[in-house]
MARNU-992841 format. One record per atom (N, C-alpha, C): atom name; residue number from 1; z, x, y. Coordinates in steps of 0.02 Angstrom, whole numbers, plus 32768, in hexadecimal, padded with zeros to 4 digits. Each point is the difference from the previous one (the first is absolute). Example, Ala and Ser with C-alpha at 12.3 -4.5 7.8 and 13.67 -1.06 7.14 Angstrom:
BEGIN
REC, N, 1, 8186, 8294, 7EE4 $
REC, CA, 1, 8000, 7FD3, 803B $
REC, C, 1, 8000, 802D, 803C $
REC, N, 2, 7FDC, 7FEE, 8035 $
REC, CA, 2, 8003, 802A, 803B $
REC, C, 2, 8025, 7FD9, 8037 $
This chain:
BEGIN
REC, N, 1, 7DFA, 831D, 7F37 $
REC, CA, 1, 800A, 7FEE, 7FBB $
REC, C, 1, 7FD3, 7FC5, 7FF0 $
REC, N, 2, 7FE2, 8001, 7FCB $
REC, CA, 2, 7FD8, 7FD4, 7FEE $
REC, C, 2, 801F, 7FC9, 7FE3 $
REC, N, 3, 800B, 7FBF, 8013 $
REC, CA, 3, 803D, 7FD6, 7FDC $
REC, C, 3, 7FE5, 7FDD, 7FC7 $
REC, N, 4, 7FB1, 7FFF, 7FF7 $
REC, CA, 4, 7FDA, 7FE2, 7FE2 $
REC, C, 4, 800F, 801B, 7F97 $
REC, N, 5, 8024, 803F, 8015 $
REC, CA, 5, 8014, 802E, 7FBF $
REC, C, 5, 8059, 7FDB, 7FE7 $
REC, N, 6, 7FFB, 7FEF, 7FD5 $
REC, CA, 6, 8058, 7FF5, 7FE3 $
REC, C, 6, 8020, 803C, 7FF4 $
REC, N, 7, 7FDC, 8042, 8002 $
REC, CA, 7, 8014, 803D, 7FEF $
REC, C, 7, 803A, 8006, 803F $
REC, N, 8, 7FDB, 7FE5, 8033 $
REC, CA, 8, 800B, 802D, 805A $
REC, C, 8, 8023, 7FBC, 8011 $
REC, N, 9, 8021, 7FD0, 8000 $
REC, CA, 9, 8011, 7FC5, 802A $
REC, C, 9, 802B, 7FE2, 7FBA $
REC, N, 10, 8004, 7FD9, 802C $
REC, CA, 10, 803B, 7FAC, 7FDE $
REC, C, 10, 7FEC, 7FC6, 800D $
REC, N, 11, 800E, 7FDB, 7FD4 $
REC, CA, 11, 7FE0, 7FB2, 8012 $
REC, C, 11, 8012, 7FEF, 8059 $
REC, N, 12, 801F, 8016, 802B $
REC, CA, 12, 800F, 7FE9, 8036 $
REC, C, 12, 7FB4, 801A, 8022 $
REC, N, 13, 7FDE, 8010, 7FE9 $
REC, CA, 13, 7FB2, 8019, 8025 $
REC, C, 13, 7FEB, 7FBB, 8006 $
REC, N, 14, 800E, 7FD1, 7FE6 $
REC, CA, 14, 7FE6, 7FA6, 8001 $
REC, C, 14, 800B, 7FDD, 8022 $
REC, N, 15, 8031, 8024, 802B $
REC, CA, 15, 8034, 7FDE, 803F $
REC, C, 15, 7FF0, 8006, 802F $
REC, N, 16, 7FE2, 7FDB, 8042 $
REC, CA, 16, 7FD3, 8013, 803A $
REC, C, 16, 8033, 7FF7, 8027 $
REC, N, 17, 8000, 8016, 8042 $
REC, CA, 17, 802C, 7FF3, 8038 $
REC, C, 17, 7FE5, 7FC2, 8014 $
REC, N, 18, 8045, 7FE3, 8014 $
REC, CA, 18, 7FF5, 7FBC, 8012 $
REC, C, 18, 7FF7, 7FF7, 805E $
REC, N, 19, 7FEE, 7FDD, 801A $
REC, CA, 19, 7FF1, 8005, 803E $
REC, C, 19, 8035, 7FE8, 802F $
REC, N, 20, 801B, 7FB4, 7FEB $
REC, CA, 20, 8034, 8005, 8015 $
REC, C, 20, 8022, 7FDA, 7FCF $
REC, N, 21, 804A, 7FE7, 8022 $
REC, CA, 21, 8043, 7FDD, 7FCA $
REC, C, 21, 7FDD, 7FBF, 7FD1 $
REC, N, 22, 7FD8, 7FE7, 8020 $
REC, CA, 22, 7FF1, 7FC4, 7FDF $
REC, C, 22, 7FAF, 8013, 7FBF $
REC, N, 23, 8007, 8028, 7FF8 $
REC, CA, 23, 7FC3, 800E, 7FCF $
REC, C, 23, 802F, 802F, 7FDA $
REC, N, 24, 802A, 8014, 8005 $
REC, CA, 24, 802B, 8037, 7FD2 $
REC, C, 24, 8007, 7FCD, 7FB7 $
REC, N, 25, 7FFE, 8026, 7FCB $
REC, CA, 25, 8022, 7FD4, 7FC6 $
REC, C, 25, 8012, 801B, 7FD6 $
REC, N, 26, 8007, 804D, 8016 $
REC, CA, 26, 8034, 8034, 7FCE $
REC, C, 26, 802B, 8029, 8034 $
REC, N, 27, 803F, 7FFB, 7FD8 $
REC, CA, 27, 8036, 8021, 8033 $
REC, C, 27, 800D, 802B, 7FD4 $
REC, N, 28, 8025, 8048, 802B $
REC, CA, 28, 8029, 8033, 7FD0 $
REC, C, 28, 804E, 7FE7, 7FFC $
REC, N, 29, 8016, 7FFA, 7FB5 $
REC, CA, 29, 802B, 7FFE, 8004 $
REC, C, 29, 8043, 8053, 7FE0 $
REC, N, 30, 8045, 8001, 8010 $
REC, CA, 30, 8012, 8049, 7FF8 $
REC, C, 30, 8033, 7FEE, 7FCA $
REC, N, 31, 7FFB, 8020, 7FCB $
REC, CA, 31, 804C, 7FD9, 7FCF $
REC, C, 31, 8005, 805B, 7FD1 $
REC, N, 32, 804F, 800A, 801A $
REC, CA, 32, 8010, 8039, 7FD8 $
REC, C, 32, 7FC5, 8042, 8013 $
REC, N, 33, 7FF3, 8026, 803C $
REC, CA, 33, 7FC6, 802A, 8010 $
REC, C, 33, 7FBA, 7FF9, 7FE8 $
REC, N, 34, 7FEF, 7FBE, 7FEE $
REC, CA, 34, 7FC4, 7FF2, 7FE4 $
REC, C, 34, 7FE2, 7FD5, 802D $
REC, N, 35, 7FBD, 8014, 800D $
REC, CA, 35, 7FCB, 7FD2, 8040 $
REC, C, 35, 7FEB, 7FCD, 7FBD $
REC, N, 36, 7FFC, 7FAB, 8003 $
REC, CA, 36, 7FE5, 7FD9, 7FD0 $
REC, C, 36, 7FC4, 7FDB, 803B $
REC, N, 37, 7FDA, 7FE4, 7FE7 $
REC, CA, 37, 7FCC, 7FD8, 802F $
REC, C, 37, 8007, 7FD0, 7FE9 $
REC, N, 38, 8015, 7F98, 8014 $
REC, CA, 38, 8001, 7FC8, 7FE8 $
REC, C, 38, 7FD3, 7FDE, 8033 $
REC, N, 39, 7FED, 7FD5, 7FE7 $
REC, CA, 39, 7FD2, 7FD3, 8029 $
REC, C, 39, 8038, 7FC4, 8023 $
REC, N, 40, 7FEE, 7FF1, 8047 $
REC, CA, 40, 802E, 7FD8, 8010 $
REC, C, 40, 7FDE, 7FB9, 8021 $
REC, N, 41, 7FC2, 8001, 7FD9 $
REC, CA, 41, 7FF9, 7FC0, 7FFC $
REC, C, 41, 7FBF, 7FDF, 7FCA $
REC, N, 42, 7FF4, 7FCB, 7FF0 $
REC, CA, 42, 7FC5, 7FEA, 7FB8 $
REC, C, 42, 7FD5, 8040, 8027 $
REC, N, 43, 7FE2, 8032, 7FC7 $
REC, CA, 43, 7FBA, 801D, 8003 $
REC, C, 43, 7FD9, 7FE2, 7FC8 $
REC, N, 44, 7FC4, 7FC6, 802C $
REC, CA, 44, 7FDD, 7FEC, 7FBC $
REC, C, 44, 7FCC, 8037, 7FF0 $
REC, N, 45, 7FE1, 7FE2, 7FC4 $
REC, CA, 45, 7FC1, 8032, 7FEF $
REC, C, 45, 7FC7, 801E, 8031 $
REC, N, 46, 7FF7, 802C, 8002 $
REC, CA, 46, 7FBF, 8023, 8020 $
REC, C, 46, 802D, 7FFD, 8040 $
REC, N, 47, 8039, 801F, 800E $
REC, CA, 47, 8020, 8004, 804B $
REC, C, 47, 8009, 804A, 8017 $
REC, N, 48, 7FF1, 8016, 8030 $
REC, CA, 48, 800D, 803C, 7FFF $
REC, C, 48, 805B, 8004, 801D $
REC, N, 49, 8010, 802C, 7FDE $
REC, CA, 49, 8047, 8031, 7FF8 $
REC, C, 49, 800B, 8025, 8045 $
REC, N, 50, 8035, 7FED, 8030 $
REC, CA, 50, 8002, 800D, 8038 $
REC, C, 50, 803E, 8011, 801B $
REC, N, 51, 8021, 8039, 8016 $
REC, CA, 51, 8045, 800B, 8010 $
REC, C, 51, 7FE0, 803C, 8045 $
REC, N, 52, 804A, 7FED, 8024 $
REC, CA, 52, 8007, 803E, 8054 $
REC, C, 52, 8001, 8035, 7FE7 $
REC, N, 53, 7FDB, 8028, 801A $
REC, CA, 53, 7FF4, 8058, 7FD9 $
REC, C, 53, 802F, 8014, 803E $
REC, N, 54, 8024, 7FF9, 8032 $
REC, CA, 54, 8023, 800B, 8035 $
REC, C, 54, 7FE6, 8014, 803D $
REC, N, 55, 8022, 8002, 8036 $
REC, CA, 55, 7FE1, 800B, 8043 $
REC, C, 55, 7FCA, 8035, 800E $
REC, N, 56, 800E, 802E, 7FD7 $
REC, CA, 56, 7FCE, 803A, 8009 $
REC, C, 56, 7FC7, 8007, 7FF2 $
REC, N, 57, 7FEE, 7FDE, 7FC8 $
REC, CA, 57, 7FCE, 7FF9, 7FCC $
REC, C, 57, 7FDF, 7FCD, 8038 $
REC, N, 58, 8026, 7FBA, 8013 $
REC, CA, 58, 7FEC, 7FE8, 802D $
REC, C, 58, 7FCF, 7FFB, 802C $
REC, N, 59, 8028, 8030, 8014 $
REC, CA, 59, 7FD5, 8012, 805B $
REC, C, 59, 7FC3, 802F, 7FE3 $
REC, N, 60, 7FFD, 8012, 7FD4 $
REC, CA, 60, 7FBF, 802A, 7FE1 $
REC, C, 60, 7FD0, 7FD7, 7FED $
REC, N, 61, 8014, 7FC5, 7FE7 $
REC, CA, 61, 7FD5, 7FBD, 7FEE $
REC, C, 61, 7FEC, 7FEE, 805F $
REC, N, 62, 8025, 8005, 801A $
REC, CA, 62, 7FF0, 7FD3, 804A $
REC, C, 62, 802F, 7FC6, 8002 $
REC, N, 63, 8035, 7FF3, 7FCC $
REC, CA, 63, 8024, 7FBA, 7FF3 $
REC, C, 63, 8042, 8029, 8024 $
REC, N, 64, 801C, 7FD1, 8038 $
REC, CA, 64, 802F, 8003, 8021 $
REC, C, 64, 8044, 7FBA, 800C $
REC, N, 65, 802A, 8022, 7FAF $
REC, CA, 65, 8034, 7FB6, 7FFE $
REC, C, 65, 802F, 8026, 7FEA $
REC, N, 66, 8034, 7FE3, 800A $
REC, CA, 66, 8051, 8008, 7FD3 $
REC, C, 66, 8005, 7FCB, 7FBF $
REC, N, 67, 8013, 803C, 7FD3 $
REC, CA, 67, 8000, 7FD1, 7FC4 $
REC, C, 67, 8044, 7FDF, 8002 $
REC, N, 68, 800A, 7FAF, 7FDC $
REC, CA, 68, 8037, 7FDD, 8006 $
REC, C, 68, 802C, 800D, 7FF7 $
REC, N, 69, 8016, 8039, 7FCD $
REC, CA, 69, 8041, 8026, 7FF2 $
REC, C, 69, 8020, 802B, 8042 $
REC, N, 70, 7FE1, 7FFE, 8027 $
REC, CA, 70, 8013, 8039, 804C $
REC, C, 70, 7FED, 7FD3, 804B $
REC, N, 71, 8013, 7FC8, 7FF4 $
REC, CA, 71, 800C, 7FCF, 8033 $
REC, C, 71, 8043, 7FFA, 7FFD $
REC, N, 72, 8017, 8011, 8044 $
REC, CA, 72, 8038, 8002, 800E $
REC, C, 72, 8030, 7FC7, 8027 $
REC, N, 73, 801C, 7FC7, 7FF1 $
REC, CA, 73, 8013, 7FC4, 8028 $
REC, C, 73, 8020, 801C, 8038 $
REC, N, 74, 800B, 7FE5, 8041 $
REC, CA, 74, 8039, 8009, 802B $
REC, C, 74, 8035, 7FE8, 8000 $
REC, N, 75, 8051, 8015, 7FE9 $
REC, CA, 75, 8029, 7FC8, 8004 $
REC, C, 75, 8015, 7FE5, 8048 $
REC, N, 76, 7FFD, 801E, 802E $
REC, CA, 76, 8005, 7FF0, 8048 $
REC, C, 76, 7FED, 7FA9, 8008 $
């Protein structure tokens, strides 16, 4: 798909995978069966738009992390 078309895509074509937790600055958020995207931290001007496309997408990039939502504490 050509994302470069508004016909064929959604503004989320602007959104690059982020590499790891600390360069992320858009999260999905879920309210009522609806995916929303918020930024979760200042994006100043000229920043590129960066959220976890997930593990799969991942390892296709070559980027090998767990995103912060699926860190699991030990209570032990």
């Amino acid at each position: 798909i050509d994302a470069a078309s508004p016909a064929k895509s959604n503004w989320l074509r602007y959104v690059n995978c982020a590499r790891n937790a600390q360069e992320e600055n858009v999260k999905p958020v879920i309210c009522d069966d609806l995916v929303f995207y918020m930024t979760s931290k200042t994006v100043e001007p000229d920043t590129e738009l960066l959220t976890w496309y997930g593990d799969e997408f991942g390892r296709s990039l070559g980027i090998s992390r767990k995103h912060p939502g699926e860190l699991h504490i030990n209570s032990s």
